[in-house]
N, C-alpha and C positions, 0 to 999 in steps of 0.2 A: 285493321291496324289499331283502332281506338283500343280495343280489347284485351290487346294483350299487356300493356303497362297493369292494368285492373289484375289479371290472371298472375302475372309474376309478382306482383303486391301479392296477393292473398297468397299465392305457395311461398313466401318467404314468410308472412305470420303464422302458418301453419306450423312451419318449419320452427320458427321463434319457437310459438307455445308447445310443442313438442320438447324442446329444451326445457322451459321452467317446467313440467311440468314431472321430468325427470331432475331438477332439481341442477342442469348444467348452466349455472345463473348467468356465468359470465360467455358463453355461446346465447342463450336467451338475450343480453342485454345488445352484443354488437348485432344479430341478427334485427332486433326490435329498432335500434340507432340505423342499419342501412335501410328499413319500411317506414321508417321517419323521413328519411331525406325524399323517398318518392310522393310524401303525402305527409306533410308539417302537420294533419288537424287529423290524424286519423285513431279513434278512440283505441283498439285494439291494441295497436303498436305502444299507446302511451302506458296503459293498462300493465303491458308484461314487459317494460321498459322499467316501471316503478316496482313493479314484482320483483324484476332481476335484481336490481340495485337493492331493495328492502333485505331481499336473501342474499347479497353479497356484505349487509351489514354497512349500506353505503346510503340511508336512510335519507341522507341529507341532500345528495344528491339526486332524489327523486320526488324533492318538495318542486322544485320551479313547473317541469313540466306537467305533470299535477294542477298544478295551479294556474298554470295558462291552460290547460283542457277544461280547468270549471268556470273560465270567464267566461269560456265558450256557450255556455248555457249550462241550465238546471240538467244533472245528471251524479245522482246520488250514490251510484257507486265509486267513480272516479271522485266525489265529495268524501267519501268515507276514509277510502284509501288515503287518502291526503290529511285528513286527522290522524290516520295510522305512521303515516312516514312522519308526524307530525312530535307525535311522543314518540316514538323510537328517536328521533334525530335529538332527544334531552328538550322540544319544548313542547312537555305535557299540557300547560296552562293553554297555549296555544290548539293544540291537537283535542284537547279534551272539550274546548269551546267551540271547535268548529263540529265538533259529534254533536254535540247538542245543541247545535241551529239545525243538524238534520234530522236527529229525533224529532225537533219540535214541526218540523213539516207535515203535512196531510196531502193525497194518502203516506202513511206509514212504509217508510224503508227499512222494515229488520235487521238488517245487518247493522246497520248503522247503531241501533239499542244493541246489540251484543255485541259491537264492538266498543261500544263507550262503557257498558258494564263492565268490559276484563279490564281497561284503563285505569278505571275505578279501582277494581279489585286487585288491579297491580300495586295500586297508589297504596292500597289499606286499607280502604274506603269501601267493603263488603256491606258493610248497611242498604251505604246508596245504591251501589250495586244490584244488591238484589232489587231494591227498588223500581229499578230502571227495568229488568226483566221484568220485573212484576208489572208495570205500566203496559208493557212493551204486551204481554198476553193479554191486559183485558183488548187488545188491541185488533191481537187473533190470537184467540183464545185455545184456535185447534191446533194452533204451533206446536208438534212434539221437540222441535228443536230449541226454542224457547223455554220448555216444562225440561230438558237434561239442561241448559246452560240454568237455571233456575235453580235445578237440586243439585249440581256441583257445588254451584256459589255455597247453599245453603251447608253441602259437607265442608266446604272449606270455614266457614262460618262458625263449626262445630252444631249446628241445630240438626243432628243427623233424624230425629223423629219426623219434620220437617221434609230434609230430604228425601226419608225413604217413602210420605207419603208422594209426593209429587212424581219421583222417581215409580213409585208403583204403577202409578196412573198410567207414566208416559208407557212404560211398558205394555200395558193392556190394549194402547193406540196400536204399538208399535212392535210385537214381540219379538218378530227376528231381528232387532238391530242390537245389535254387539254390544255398543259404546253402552246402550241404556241399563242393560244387563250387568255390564262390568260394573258399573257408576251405584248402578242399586246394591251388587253385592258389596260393594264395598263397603256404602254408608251401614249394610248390614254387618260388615264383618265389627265395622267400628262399635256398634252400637253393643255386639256383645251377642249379638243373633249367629252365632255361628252354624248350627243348622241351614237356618233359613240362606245364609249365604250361601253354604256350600252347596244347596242344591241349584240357587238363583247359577254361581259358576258353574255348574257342573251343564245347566241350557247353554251358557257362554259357549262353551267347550264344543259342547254337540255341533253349534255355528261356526266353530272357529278353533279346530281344534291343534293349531300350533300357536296358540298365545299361550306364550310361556308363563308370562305374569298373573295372567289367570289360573294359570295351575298350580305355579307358586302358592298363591294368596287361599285358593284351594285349599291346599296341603298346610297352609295355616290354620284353617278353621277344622280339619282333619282333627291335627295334634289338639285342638283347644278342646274340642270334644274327647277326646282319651283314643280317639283311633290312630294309636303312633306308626303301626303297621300300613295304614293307609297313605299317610303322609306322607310317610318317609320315602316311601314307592313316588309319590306322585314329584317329589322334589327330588328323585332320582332321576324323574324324567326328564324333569325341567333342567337339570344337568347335563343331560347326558347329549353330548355333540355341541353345548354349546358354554365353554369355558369360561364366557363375559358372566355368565350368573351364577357364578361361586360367591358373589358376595350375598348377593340376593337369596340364595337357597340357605344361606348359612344362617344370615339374618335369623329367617321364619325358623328354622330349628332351633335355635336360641333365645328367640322372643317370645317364642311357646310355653307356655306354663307345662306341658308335657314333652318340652323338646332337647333339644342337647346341645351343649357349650363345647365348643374347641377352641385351643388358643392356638393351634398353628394352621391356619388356611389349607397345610399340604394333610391335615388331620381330617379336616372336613370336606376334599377332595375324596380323599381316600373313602372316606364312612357315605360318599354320594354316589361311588362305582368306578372315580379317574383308576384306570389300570398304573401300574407302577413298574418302570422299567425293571424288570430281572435281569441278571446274570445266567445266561444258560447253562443248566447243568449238565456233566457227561452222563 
């Protein structure tokens, strides 16, 4: 009999993190509120109780219990998350000081350095920012996820030379992950290396080949090199069945030093393949 209170605990967090993790925050948060009532101190339930609420934009609401799970003892994730609810809820000074009593602990909890570097970087504060990546690797050094939050910072920075070396590196660790690929092509596209982008997207692609935005930005670097024929194709594709990136496709045609202006949206539908109601004839 002892066993099964444990047993229908654990299939209701199941059950919980299965919700957040499709994103049904407010099924996640009562689910996570009834695996609290069977067990007041149980980290899990607290965990995706604060998830749900953060995703329900209720930030504030999931500072308390947060906070009584870290009285509980040293435990640096539920520490993190709670700087997190901490500036989302408007007290960044607050949120941002308790990241940095846990960066400054040994061993090193990473998340903790990436999460007070976008804090940072939210604030405007990209300098420190990178800073704090930058600490945060000599720290571990073989962190790929550290070397891309590091060369974002850096394109958001505008130091895309910067970027694209660190960005190359993590690549070399890591070559089939997406995000690294997209993040390098980009700082390449920015830089004016359109080639080299288009080929860095065009691996993207091979991994992952319904990211529309990569074929888009693609089909950017196409037209900047004079290949209008290629481009225009490949942002025909990026169109085609999905109607949200008419602005997006129109954008890069337009932004193009080889591309084309439309001033009515149903122009540049039309010039990307949208068919046009006819009148049938006899």
């Amino acid at each position: 009999m002892s066993g099964k209170p444990n047993i229908a605990l654990a299939q209701l967090l199941q059950q919980a993190f299965l919700a957040l993790r499709a994103k049904q925050f407010d099924t996640a948060r009562q689910l996570a509120t009834e695996a609290l009532k069977s067990n007041r101190t149980d980290r899990n339930a607290v965990l995706i109780l604060a998830h749900a609420l953060i995703g329900q934009e209720r930030a504030n609401e999931a500072i308390v219990p947060l906070e009584r799970a870290a009285r509980r003892g040293d435990d640096p994730e539920i520490e993190t998350l709670l700087g997190h609810a901490l500036c989302h809820a408007r007290r960044a000074s607050d949120g941002i000081a308790q990241l940095r009593r846990i960066a400054a602990r040994r061993p090193p909890y990473l998340p903790a350095f990436q999460e007070l570097a976008g804090q940072l970087a939210n604030a405007g504060e990209l300098g420190e920012a990178i800073g704090i990546i930058e600490a945060a690797l000599v720290l571990a050094p073989a962190s790929v996820d550290l070397q891309l939050d590091l060369g974002r910072l850096c394109v958001r920075n505008n130091d895309r030379t910067k970027a694209r070396t660190i960005l190359g590196a993590a690549r070399k660790a890591a070559p089939g992950r997406t995000d690294i690929l997209t993040e390098l092509a980009w700082a390449q596209l920015l830089d004016g290396a359109y080639a080299e982008a288009a080929d860095t997207y065009r691996h993207a692609l091979g991994l992952r080949p319904d990211d529309a935005q990569s074929r888009a930005n693609l089909a950017i670097c196409l037209l900047e090199m004079g290949e209008r024929d290629g481009g225009e194709a490949a942002l025909r594709s990026v169109f085609r069945g999905r109607a949200h990136m008419l602005g997006r496709a129109a954008f890069a045609l337009a932004a193009s030093s080889h591309g084309r202006f439309f001033f009515r949206p149903s122009a540049a539908a039309k010039f990307l393949g949208q068919k046009s109601e006819r009148t049938a004839t006899p």
